[in-house]
N, C-alpha and C positions, 0 to 999 in steps of 0.2 A: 504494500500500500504506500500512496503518495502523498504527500500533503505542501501544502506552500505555507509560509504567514512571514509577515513583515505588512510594510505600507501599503496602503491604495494608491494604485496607479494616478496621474494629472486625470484632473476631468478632460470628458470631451466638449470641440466643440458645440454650440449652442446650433439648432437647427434655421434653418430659412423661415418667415412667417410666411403664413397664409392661414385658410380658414380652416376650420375643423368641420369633418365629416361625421353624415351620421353614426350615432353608435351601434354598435353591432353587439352581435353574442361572441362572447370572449370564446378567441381561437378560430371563429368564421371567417372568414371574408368571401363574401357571396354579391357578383355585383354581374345578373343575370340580365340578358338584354331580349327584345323578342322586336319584331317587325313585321308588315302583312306583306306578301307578296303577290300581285295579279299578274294572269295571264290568260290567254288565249292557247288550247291546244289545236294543233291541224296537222296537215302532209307537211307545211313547208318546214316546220320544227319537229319533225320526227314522234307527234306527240310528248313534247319536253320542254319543258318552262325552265328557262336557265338563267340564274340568278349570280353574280358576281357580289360578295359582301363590299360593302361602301367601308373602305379602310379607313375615312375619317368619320364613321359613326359606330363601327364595329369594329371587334379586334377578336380575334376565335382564334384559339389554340391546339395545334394537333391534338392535345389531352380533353379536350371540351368536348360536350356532347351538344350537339345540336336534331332538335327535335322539329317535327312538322306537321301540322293542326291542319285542316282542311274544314274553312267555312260549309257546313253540311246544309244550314238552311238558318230563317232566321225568324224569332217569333217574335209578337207584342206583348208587354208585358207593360199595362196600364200607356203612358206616354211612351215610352222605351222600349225599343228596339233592339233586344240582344241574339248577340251570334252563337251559335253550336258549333264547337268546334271538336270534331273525330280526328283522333292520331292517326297516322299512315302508318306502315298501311292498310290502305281502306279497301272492302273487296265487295260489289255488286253486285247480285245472280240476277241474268237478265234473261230471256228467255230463248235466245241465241248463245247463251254461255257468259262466262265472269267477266266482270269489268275489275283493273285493281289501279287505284292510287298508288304511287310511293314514289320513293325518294332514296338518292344518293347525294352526298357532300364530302368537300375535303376543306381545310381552313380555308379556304380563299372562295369557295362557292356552294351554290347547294341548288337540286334541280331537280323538279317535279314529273312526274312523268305517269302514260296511262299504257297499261299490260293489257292484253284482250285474249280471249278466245275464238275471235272473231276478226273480222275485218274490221278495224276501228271508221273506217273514214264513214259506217254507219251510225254513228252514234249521233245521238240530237244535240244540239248547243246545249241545252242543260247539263249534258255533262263535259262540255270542252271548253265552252266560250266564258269569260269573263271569270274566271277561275280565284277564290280569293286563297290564299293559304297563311295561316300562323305559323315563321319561323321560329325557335325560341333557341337562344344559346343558352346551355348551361354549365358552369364552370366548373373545370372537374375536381375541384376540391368540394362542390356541392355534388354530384354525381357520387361520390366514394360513397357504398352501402354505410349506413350508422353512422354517416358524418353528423345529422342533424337529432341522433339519437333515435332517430323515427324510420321507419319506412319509407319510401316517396312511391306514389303512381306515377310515374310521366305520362300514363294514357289520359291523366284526367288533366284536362286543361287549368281547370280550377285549382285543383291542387299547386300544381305547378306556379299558376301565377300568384298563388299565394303565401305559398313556402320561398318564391323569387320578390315580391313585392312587385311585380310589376304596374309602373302606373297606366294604364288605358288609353290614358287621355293621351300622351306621349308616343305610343306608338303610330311609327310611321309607315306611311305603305309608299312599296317601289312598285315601280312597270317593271316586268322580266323582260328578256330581249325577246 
């Protein structure tokens, strides 16, 4: 066994000012981001909505997970208008065979896409045209099983943005190319 004793080392320098951030649960650091993405699926885009992350609003890390919500429909609720949003991926029995949402990403993009059993270029605009989808990044120190002591769903939307804090009113939506 090792031991030291004598003085305490010079203090350190004093930090730069600025403002202080909110407080968090000690040990977290969770600063989860989400965005809607629209698009239109057809022939010219191979059925694939492809999204490049905006480098000055987003910053995704090969270790993150990045999740993807598909506006399913949207109901009244008194004045309010809220959205449903189903995880990818999403799978359709149609009476010509399955339709399937999902998705692939690597840190720099993330792209929506439709599976068929069928010849897709039969499909109605209700399922191709005007497309919204919920990206969400999630930090992989929030991602690690029992970081937050709890379990998480990713499938539930709500969950998720609740355990992220995300604010609503903040999210932004991009055109895909």
């Amino acid at each position: 066994m090792v031991s030291c004793t004598g003085p305490a080392g010079p203090e350190g320098l004093e930090g730069l000012p600025g403002p202080q951030g909110p407080k968090g649960d000690p040990g977290v650091n969770i600063l989860g981001t989400a965005f809607d993405v629209t698009g239109t699926f057809n022939t010219g885009n191979d059925y694939r909505i492809y999204f490049e992350f905006p480098v000055d609003k987003v910053e995704v890390f090969e270790s993150d997970a990045v999740l993807v919500y598909r506006q399913w429909e949207t109901v009244q609720d008194g004045n309010q208008t809220l959205s449903v949003w189903r995880p990818l991926p999403q799978t359709v029995f149609m009476s010509n065979g399955a339709l399937q949402y999902n998705f692939d990403h690597t840190f720099v993009d993330v792209s929506m896409f439709i599976d068929t059993q069928f010849d897709r270029t039969t499909l109605g605009s209700q399922w191709t045209a005007n497309q919204k989808f919920r990206v969400v990044v999630v930090p992989a120190d929030f991602a690690k099983a029992g970081r937050l002591g709890k379990p998480i769903d990713f499938n539930n939307y709500d969950e998720v943005n609740e355990l992220l804090q995300l604010d609503q009113r903040r999210i932004e939506t991009y055109q895909a190319k």
